[in-house]
C-alpha positions, 0 to 999 in steps of 0.5 A: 646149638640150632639143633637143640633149639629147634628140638626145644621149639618142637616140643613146645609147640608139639610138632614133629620132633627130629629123630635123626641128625646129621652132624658134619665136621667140615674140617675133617670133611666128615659126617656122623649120623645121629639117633637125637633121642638117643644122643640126648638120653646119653647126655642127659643122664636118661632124662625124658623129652620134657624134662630135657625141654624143661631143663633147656628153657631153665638155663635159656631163661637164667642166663638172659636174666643174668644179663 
């Protein structure tokens, strides 16, 4: 979660955006390199960065108003 935050952040404030993540599974005692954009275009259903952004501050912002 940190690290789609942060990606949120860098966009916003148009600093450099991640390009590689290291995601690590201490349980497992394993690690996976990741392409961020890559990984966000999959999930996202081949959305831009923008768009992704924008999509994140919607949901961010419902929620903190449901509250």
């Amino acid at each position: 979660m940190y690290g789609i935050l942060k990606y949120a952040s860098s966009i916003e404030g148009e600093l450099d955006v991640w390009t590689d993540c290291l995601l690590l599974n201490p349980r497992r005692n394993s690690a996976f390199l990741v392409n961020f954009d890559k990984l966000l275009r999959s999930a996202s259903a081949s959305s831009g960065r923008v768009e992704v952004y924008e999509y994140l501050r919607f949901v961010f912002g419902h929620d903190l108003e449901r509250r």
